[in-house]
N, C-alpha and C positions, 0 to 999 in steps of 0.2 A: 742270442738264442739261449733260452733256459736250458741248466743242465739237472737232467732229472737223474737221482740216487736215492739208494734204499736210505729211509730217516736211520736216525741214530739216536741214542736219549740225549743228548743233547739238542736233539728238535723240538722236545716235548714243549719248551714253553713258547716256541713261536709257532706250532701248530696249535696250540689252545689258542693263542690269541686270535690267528684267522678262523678258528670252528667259533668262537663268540663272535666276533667282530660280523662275520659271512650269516650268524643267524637272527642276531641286533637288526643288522641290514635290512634281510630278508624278509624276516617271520615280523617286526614290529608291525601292529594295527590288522597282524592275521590271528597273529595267537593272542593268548591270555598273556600278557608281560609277566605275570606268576611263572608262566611254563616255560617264558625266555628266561627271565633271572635263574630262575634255574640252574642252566648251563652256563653256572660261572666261572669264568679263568681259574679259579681252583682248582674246582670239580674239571674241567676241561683238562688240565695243566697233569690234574693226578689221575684221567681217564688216559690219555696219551701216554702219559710214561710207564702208567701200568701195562696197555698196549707194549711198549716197546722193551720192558722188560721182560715179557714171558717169551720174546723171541718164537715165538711159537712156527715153525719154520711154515703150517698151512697157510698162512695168512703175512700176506706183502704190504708194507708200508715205504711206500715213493714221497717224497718230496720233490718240487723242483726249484 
């Protein structure tokens, strides 16, 4: 059984890798591959840790 907890910045780079990986999958031969590369494990990697830096207590980030 998955055990699901609030992320922590230490998620941040394995939640980037599933938001690329899950939109590679997904969106290839829907989008423009311009607008997938885009959202590169970087950009991903320093979207999520800024997420999880501002704590910002309206807004829950789970992992499982």
């Amino acid at each position: 059984m998955a055990r699901i907890r609030r992320a922590v910045l230490a998620d941040a780079a394995a939640m980037a890798a599933v938001h690329v990986a899950s939109w590679e999958s997904t969106y290839t031969g829907v989008l423009p591959a311009s607008y997938i590369a885009e959202r590169s494990l970087a950009v991903r990697h320093a979207f999520w840790r800024d997420r999880l830096i501002e704590n910002d207590p309206a807004i829950c980030i789970f992992v499982a």
